[in-house]
C-alpha positions in Angstrom: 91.1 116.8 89.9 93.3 114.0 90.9 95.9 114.2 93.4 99.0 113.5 91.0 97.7 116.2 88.9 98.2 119.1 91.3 101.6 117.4 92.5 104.0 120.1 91.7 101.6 122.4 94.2 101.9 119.8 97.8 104.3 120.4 100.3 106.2 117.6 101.4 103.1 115.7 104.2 100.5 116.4 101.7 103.0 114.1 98.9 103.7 111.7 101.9 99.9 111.5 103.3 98.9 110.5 99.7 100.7 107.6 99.5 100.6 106.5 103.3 97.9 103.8 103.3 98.6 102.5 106.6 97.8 106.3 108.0 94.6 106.3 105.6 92.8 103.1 107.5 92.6 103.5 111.4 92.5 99.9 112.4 94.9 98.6 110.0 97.4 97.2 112.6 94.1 95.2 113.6 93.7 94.0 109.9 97.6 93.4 109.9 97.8 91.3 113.3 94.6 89.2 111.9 95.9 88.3 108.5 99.5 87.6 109.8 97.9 85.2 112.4 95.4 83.4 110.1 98.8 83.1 107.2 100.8 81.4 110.2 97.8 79.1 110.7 97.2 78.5 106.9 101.3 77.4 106.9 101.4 75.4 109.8 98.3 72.9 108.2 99.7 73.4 104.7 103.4 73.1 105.7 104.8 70.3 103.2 106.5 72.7 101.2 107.8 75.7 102.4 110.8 77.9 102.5 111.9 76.4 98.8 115.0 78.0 97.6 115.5 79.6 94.4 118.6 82.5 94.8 121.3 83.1 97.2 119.9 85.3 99.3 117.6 85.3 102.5 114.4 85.8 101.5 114.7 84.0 97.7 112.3 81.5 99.0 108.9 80.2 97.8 106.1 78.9 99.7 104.3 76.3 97.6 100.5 74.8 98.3 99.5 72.2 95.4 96.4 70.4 95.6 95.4 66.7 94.8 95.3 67.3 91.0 99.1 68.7 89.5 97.7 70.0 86.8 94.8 72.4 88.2 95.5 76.4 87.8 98.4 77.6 90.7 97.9 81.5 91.7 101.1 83.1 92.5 101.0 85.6 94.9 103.5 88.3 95.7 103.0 90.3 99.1 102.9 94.2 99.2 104.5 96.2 101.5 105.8 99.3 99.0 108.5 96.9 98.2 110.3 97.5 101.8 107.9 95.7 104.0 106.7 92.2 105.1 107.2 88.8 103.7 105.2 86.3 102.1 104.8 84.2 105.4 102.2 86.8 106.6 100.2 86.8 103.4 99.5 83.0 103.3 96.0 83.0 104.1 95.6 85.0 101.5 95.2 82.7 98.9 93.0 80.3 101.1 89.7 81.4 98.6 90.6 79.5 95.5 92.9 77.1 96.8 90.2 76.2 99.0 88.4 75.7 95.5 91.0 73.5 94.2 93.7 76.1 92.5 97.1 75.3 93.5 99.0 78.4 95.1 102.2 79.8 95.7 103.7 82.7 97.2 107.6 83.9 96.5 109.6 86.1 99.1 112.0 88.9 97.5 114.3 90.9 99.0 113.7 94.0 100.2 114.6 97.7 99.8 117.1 99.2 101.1 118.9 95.9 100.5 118.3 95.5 97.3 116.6 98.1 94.5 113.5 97.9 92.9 115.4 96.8 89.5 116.7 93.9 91.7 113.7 92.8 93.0 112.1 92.8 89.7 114.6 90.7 88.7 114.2 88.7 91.8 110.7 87.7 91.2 111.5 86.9 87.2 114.3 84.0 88.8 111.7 83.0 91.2 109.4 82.4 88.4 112.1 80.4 86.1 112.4 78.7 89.6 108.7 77.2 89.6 108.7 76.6 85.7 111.7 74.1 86.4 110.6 72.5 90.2 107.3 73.4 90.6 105.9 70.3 89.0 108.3 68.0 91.0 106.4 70.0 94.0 102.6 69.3 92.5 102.5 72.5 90.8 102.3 71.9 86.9 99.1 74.1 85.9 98.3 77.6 84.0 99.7 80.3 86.5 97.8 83.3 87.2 100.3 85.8 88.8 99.1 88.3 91.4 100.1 90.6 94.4 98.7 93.2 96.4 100.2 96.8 96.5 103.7 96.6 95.7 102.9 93.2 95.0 100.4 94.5 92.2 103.1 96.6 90.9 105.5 93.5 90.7 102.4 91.2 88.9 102.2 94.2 86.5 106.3 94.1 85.5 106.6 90.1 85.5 103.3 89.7 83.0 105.8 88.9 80.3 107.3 85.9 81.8 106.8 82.8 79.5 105.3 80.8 82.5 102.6 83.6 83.2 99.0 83.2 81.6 97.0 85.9 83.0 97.7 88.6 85.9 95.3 90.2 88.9 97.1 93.4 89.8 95.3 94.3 93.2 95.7 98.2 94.3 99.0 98.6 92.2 101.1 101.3 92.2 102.1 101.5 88.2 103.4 104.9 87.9 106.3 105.8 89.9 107.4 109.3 89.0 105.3 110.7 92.2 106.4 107.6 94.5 110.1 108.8 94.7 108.9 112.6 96.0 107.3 110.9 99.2 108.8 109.2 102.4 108.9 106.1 100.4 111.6 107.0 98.3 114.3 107.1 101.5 114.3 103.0 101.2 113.6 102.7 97.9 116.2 105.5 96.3 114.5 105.1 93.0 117.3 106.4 89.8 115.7 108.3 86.9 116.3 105.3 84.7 114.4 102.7 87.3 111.3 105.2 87.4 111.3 104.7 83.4 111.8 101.7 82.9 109.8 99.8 86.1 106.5 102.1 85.8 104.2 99.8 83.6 102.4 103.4 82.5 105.8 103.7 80.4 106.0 100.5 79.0 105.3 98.3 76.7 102.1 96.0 77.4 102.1 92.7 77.7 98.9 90.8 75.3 97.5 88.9 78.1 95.2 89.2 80.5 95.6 91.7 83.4 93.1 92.6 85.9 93.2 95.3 87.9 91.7 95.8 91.4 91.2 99.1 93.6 89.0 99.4 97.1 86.5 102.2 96.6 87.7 103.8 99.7 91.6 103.7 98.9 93.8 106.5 98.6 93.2 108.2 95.0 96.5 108.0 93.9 96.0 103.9 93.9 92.4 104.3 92.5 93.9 106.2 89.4 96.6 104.3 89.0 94.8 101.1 88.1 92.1 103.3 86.4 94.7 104.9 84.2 96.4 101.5 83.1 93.7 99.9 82.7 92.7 102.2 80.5 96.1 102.5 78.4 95.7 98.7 77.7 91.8 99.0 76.6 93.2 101.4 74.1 95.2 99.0 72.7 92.2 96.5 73.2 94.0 94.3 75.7 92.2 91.8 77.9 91.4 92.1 81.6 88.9 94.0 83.4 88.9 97.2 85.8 87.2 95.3 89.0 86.3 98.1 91.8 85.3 96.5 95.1 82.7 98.6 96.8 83.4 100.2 99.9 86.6 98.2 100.3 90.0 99.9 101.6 93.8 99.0 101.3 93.8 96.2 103.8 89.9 95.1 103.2 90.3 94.2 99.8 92.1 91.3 99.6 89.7 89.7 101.9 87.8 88.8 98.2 90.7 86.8 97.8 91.2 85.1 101.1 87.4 84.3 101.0 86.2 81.6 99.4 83.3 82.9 97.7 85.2 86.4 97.7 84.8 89.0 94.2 88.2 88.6 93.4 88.2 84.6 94.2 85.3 84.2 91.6 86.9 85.8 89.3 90.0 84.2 88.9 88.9 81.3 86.7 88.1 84.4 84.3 91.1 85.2 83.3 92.0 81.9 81.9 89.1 81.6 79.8 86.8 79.0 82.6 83.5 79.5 84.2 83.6 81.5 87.4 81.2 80.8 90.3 
């Protein structure tokens, strides 16, 4: 039986434990420290164009990493953090895999809860994408985009599929039902209305005919494991493309080393969802 099943039975840690990832994985201020070191690195060798403004407020930013050719695939990536955490300096390296195999990549800051609601940063990362459809070219960035993001990230990738610039997504650990999200600690930043946890689940909505790829460490949390299981297999009902990709032995923090790596699972399979070879 999965957690969010037997929800109404928890008392208020049990709701909280199942959604605290950082708890779940002993070492991850370890994983944490390394990845924000190597993103400062990866910025400071790739620093041409950063810090690109596309709103009025702090964090509307992008950091942009083209490569020789304008017109070779751009990921987009869009840090996690359960939407209250972080900022897209300290993911940089994560995108090192396939731009070290020639994709342009990009990374777009939001701001974050309690300053602004979820609605509002969905909306953010919509402007930032209408941002890079205008100026990304001028910037060396004029190829097919694939959007993804990590944990809130994932859920962000999931709600911005429908933006006209967007080809295919990579959801990685996603959190795609929010109903149980606003009974946990979580909810005291993000103060999620009843409206918001209709209409910014993806489970509730409308999907979007393109590819989407979903992503989960073997070892997460369940309530991550089900939700990409379960949305991935709403949209294979309605015979939608992307593929359930489960990464063996992998937790919250370990999995997006397939990404950062060059030869990574979820590097390799990138060129997948836009129809190319992988490798």
């Amino acid at each position: 039986m999965r957690v969010t099943d037997r929800w109404g039975l928890l008392n208020q840690a049990e709701r909280d434990a199942a959604y605290n990832n950082s708890a779940a994985v002993a070492d991850s201020p370890v994983l944490n420290t390394a990845r924000e070191i190597a993103s400062a690195v990866f910025r400071a060798t790739n620093g041409l164009h950063l810090d690109l403004r596309y709103g009025e407020r702090a964090r509307n930013t992008w950091d942009l990493f083209p490569v020789a050719d304008p017109d070779a695939p751009c990921i987009v990536f869009i840090h996690g953090g359960y939407w209250q955490r972080n900022s897209k300096d300290q993911f940089a390296n994560l995108i090192a895999g396939p731009h070290a195999r020639g994709w342009a990549a990009a990374l777009p800051g939001y701001t974050l809860a309690p300053d602004a609601s979820l609605t509002e940063i969905v909306a953010e990362i919509h402007a930032a994408l209408d941002w890079l459809a205008a100026h990304g070219p001028a910037h060396g960035i004029n190829g097919p985009v694939v959007l993804s993001g990590w944990s809130a990230g994932g859920h962000l990738t999931a709600m911005c599929l429908g933006h006209p610039l967007v080809k295919a997504g990579l959801a990685i650990s996603g959190i795609f039902e929010l109903g149980p999200v606003r009974d946990t600690y979580l909810n005291d930043k993000l103060r999620l209305t009843e409206h918001e946890i209709v209409a910014l689940s993806p489970m509730r909505l409308p999907q979007v005919n393109k590819p989407l790829a979903f992503a989960f460490g073997t070892a997460e949390l369940p309530p991550l494991i089900s939700d990409s299981q379960d949305l991935h297999a709403l949209r294979s009902a309605a015979h939608l493309p992307g593929a359930l990709i489960p990464v063996p032995h992998a937790d919250h923090f370990t999995i997006v080393h397939e990404l950062r790596d060059q030869d990574g699972m979820l590097t390799r399979y990138l060129p997948l969802l836009l129809g190319r070879a992988g490798n």
